[in-house]
C-alpha positions in Angstrom: 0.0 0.0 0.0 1.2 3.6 -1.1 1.2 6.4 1.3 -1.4 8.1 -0.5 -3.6 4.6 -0.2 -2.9 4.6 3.8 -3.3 8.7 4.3 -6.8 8.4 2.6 -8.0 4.9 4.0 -7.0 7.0 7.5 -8.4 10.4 6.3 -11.8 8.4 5.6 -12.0 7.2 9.0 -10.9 11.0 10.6 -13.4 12.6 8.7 -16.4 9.7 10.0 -15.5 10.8 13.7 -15.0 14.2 13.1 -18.8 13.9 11.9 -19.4 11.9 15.2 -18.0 14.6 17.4 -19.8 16.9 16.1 -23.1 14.7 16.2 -22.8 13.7 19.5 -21.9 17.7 20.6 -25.0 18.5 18.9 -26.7 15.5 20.3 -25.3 16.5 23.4 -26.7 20.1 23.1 -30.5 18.4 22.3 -31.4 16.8 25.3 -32.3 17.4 28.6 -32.1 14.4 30.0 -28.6 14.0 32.2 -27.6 9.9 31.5 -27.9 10.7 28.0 -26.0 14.3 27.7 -22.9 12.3 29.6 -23.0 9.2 27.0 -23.1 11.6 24.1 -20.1 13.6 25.7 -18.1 10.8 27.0 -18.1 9.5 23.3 -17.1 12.6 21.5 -14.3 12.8 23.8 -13.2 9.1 23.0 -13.7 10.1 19.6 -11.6 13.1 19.8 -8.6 10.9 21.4 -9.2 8.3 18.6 -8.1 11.2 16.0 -5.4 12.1 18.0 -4.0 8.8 18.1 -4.6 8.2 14.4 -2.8 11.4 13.5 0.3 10.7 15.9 0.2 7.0 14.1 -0.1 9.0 10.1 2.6 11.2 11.6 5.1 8.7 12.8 4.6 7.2 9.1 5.4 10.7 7.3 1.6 11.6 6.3 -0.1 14.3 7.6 -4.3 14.3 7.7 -6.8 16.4 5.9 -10.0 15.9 7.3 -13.2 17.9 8.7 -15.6 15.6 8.3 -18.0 14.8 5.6 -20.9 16.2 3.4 -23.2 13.2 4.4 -23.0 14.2 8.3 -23.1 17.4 7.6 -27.0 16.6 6.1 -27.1 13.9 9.3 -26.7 16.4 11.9 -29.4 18.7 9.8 -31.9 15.7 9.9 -31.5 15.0 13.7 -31.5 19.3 14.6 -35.4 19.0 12.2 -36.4 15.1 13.3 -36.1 16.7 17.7 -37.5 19.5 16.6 -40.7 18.2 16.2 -40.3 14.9 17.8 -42.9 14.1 20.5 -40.3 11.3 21.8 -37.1 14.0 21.5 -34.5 11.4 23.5 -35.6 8.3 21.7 -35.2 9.8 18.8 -31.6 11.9 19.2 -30.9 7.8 20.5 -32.0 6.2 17.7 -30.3 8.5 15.3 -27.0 8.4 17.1 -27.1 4.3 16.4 -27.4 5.2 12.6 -24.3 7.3 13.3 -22.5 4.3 14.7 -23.7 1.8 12.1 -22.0 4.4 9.3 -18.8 4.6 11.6 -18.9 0.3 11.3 -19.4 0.5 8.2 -16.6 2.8 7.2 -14.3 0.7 9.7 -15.2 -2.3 7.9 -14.4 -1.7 4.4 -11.2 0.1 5.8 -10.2 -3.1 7.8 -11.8 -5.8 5.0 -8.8 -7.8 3.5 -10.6 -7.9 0.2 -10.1 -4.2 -0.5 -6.2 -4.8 -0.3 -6.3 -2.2 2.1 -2.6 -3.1 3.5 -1.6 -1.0 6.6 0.8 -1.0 9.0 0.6 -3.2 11.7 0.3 -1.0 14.5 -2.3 1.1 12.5 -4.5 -1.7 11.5 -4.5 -3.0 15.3 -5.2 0.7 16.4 -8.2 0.5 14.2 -9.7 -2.8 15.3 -9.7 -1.7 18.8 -11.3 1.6 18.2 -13.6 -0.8 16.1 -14.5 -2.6 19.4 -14.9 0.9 20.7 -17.7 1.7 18.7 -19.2 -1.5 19.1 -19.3 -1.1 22.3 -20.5 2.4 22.1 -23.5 1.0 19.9 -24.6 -1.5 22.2 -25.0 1.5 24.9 -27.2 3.2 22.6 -29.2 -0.5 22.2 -29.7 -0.6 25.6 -30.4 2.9 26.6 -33.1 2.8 23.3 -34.5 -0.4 25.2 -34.7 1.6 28.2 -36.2 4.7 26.6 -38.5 2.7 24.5 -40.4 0.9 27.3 -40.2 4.1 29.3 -42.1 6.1 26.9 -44.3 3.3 26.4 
């Protein structure tokens, strides 16, 4: 793999959780209710230390990343700022959209990491990857279970 192949397989990922930071701030900013205003924080913050730690790795490789995020979360962040605004179930829904975020972030990590895209990275890199991977797996299935909760609350 070229440098140009690793900077934008890299840049791809940046600019997915530069759209999640700024999802889950905005996220952050539309709910009143404290659990979820500290999930949606807690993971922006994991998200910005997951950029950091994928620029020091571009970095220590000789690449340097060019990312702001992306037109389609741009439009994302729109649709959950409309969808709250006239939601009757505001948290479920700021939830629920969040766990589309997550499933895009998955997806974007998986054809990244898929050995059929002869996407070859450094070691360290790729193993930086799977774990923040597991990180937003794990991330996911506190949204499942705080939708769960939500869901039968509102019920």
């Amino acid at each position: 793999m070229t440098n140009t192949e690793i900077k934008q397989s890299l840049e791809t990922i940046v600019n997915i959780f530069q759209d999640s930071i700024k999802g889950y701030q905005k996220a952050a900013d539309n709910v009143d209710n404290t659990e979820i205003k500290t999930l949606f924080l807690k993971i922006s913050k994991e998200r910005k230390q997951a950029i950091a730690d994928l620029e020091q790795d571009a970095r220590d490789f000789g690449i340097t990343l060019e990312a702001d995020g992306t037109l389609k979360g741009y439009f994302h962040r729109v649709w959950m700022d409309i969808s709250t605004t006239f939601a009757t179930k505001e948290a479920l829904n700021v939830v629920e959209e969040s766990m589309f975020g997550e499933q895009e972030a998955l997806s974007v990590y998986n054809e990244v990491l898929d050995p059929k895209n002869k996407v070859h990275l450094p070691a360290y890199i790729r193993k930086r990857l799977l774990n923040q991977r597991l990180d937003i797996l794990y991330s996911y299935a506190k949204l499942a279970a705080l939708e769960a909760t939500l869901d039968k609350d509102e019920r």
